[in-house]
N, C-alpha and C positions, 0 to 999 in steps of 0.2 A: 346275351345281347345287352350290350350297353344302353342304361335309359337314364336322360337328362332330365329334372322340373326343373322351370323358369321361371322365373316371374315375380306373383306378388306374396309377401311375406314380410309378418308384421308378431308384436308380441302384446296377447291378450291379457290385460289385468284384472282379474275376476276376483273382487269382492263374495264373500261370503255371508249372502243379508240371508237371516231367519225370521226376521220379524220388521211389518210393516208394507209400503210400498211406492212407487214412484210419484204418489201423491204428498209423498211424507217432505218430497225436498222442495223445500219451501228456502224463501231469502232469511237468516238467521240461525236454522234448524242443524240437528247435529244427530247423524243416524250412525245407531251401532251396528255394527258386523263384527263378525264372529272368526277372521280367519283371512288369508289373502292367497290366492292361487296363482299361478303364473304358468302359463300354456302360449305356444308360436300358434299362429293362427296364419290363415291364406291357402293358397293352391299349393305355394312350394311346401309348406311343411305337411299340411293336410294328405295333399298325395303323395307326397315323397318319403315321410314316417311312415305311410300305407305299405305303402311298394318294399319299405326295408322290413316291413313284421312279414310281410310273405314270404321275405325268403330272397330279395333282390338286391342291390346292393347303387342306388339309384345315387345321381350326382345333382348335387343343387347350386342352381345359378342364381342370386339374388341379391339387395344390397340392404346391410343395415351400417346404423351410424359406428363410430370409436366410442361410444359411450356406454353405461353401463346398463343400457337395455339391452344392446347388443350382445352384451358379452353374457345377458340371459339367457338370448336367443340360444347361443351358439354351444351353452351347457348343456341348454334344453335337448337340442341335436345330438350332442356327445351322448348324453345318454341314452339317448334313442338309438344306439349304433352308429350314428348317420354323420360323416366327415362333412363338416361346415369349411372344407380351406378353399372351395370357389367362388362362397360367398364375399362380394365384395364389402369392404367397410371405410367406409366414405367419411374423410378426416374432417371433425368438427362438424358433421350432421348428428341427427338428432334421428335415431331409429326410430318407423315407424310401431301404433298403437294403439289399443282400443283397449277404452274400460269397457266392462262387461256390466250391466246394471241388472241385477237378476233376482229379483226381490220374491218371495213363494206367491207364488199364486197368480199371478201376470205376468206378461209377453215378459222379454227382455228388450232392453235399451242398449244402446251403443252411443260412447264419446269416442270419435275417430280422429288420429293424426295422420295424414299420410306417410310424413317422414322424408326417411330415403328412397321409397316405393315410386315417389315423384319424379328421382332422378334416372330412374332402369327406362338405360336408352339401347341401341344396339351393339354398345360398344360394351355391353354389361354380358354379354353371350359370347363366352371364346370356348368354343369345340374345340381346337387345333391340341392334336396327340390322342384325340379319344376316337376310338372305333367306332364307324356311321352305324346307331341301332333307332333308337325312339327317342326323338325331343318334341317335350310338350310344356306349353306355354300358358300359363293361368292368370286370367283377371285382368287383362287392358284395358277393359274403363278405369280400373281403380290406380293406374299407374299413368300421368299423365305425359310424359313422355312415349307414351305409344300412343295414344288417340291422337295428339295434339299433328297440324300440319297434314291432314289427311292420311294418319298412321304410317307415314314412309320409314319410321323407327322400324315398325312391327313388319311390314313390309321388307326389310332387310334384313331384317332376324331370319324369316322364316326364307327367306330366297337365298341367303347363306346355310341352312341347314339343308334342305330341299340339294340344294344342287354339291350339296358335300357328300351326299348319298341319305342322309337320316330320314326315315320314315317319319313325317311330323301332325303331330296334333295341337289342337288349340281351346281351351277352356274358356268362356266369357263371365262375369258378372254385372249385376243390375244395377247400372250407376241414378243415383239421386236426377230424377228428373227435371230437377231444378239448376242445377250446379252442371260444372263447365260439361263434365262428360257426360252428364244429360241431353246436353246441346248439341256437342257432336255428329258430324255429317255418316251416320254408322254404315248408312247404306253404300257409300262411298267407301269407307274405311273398307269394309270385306269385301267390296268389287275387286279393290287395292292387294287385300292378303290374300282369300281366298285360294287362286289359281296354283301358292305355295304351301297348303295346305289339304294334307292326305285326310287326317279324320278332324272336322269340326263336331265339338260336342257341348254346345249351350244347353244351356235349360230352356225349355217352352217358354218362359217367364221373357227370357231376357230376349230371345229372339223376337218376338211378337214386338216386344219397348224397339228394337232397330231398327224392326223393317216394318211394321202393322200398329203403330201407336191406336188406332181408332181400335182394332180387335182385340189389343193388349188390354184396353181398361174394359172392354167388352167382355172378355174374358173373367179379368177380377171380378166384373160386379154379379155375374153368373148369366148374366143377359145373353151370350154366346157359347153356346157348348164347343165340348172340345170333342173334333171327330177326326179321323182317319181321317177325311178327305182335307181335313186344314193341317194335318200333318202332313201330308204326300204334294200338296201344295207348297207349303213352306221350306221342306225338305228340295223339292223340286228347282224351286227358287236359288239355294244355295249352291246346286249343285251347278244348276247352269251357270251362277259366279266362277264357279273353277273348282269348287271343293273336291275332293274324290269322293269324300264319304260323311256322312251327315248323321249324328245320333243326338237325338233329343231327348233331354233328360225330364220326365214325367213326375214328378214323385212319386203317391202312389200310384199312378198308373202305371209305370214302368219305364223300359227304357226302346223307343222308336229307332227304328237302322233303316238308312235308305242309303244306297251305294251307285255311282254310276258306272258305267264301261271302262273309262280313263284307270283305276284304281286296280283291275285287276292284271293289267300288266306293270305293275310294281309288287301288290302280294300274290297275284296268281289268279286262275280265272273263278274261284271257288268267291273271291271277294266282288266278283261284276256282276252288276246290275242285283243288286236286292233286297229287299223289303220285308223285314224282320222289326213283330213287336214282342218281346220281350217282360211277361208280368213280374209283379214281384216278388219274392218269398213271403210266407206266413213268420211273424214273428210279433215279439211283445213289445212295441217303439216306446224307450224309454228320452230319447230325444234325435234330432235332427240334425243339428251342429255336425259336418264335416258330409253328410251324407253323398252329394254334388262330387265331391273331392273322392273319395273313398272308391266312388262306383269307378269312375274313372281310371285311380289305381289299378281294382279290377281289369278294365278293360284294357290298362298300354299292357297290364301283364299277359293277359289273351295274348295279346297283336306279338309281344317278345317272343312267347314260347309259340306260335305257328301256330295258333287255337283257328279253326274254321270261324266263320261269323257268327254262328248260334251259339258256338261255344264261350265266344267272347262276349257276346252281350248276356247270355247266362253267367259266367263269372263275375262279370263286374255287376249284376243285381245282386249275387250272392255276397261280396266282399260288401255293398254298399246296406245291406242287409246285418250283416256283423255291426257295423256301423249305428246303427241307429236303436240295436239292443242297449246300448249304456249311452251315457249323457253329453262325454266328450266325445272329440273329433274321429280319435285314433284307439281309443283305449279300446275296443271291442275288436279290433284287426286281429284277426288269430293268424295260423300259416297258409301258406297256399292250400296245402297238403290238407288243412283241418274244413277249410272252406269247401274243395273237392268232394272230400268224402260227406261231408254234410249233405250238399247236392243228389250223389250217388246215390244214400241212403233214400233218396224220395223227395225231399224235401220242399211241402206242398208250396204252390202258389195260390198267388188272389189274382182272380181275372180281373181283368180291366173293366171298366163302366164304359171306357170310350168304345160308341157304334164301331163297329168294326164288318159291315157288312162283305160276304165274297171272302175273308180271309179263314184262312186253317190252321185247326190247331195239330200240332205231332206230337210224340208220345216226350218227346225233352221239353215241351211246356211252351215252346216259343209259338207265335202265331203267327204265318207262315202271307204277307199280303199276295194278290193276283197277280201282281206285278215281278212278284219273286223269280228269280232265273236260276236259284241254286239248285241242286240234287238234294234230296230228304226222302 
């Protein structure tokens, strides 16, 4: 089955600082590093370098500039397997970028350019000659041409894939509260796309900042737990926007499926109505970077190969699980094949902290809510 990433896609310049730290950059001062990396960063290469180590062979719609970031980009993909000729490259822009400020022992920092990320409007998505399978969409706050104008960009996108046959998905990121797509009317925006969109899959993060600002910071300062019942809520919320299907991405807690009725007359009735929490594997998290992206890969590869629901959201904890063993985005992606039998073999979870009162667990790990309509 044919699978599309769209969207946002940028190239990371990662400094290699060993000593010191971000208290060190002072007006004057001159810090040494040891090395220079260069790694594509975003949804399109994050999940789409994912989806080619499994074993897929996935098509990227995205734009960088004629310049010679771009044309790192576009080596970076060659080597990955991954054919960069639907990437657009937009004459006289300046590819988007982000330094990476990553000094031992504190957080990391970001200097972000948007770029050409700015310019990805609906006229940057041409399906026509490709067989309807999965197109999925990552990161419209970060791309200001699809928030702006009450999204009717993103709105188009998804209403031309939708009615060309392609089962579609849509990934979010958590835009700067301060700055324009901060501002953004978001609850309007997904009234807008939603109804063209089969699987939405934000992170709790970002969903709570669109539609719950007051529980969003409620949430960060720890003042508000996070329970079942504010997932089944929120989840609830999306669905009666139009979504078909609604997964929220937990960190560690895992990965939340809520489905409505509309949904299973497009993949069958095994996907209507249900409520599946999903924990996450046991493993040694040597960093985070790409995780969000990763799991997702997982999960369009589920939805490609005919995976039932638990299957799918057990895949995509496991791929997003490979993910977060080593440091970068994509480097720990093994094959479908190695992911599978990992699984098979046992491969423990960590239960969730969140209350989860009335739900069950089955012997595949998944936690089964009240609400649930599948067969298990």
């Amino acid at each position: 089955m044919e699978i599309v990433v769209a969207g946002h896609l940028c190239l990371d310049i990662i400094p290699n600082w060993q000593a010191g730290s971000l208290a060190s950059i002072k007006p004057g001062a001159m810090i040494q590093v040891q090395g220079l990396k260069f790694s594509t960063g975003g949804a399109v290469s994050n999940t789409g370098i994912a989806l080619k180590r499994l074993g897929f062979a996935p098509r990227l719609m995205a734009c960088t500039g004629d310049d010679h970031l771009g044309s790192i980009v576009r080596s970076i993909l060659r080597r990955e397997g991954v054919n960069p000729d639907r990437i657009a490259s937009v004459e006289g822009a300046t590819t988007s970028y982000t330094i990476v400020l990553n000094p031992p022992g504190t957080d990391r920092a970001f200097i972000h350019y948007p770029g050409t990320n700015d310019t990805f409007a609906a006229d940057a998505v041409d399906l026509r000659g490709l067989e309807p399978g999965v197109f999925h969409l990552g990161y419209p706050p970060l791309m200001r041409e699809l928030y702006i104008a009450e999204g009717i960009n993103l709105e188009a996108i998804f209403r031309r894939a939708k009615q060309g046959g392609w089962i579609t998905s849509l990934d979010m990121a958590l835009p700067d509260p301060h700055s324009e797509a901060g501002q953004a009317p978001w609850r309007r925006i997904l009234a807008r796309v939603l109804p063209q969109v089969d699987f939405f899959l934000p992170s709790l993060d970002e969903i709570l900042f669109m539609l719950d600002q007051d529980t969003f910071y409620a949430v960060q300062s720890g003042s508000r737990p996070i329970t079942a019942e504010l997932l089944d809520g929120l989840s609830g919320e999306l669905l009666d926007m139009g979504a078909g299907a609604v997964g929220l991405k937990l960190g560690d807690q895992g990965l939340f499926l809520r489905t409505g009725a509309g949904i299973g007359g497009r993949l069958g009735e095994k996907w209507a109505n249900r409520q599946l929490l999903s924990p996450i594997f046991q493993v040694d998290v040597q960093g985070t970077t790409g995780a969000g992206d990763t799991t997702i890969a997982g999960f369009l590869a589920g939805v490609a190969l005919g995976m039932d629901p638990a299957e799918v959201v057990t895949l995509a904890n496991g791929v997003g699980a490979c993910c977060v063993e080593t440091l970068s985005a994509i480097e720990g992606i093994p094959s479908l094949q190695e992911v599978q039998a990992r699984i098979q073999r046992g491969w423990r979870r960590v239960l969730p902290t969140i209350p989860h009162p009335g739900w069950r667990a089955a012997q595949d790990g998944v936690l089964y809510g009240p609400m649930d309509q599948g067969e298990w």
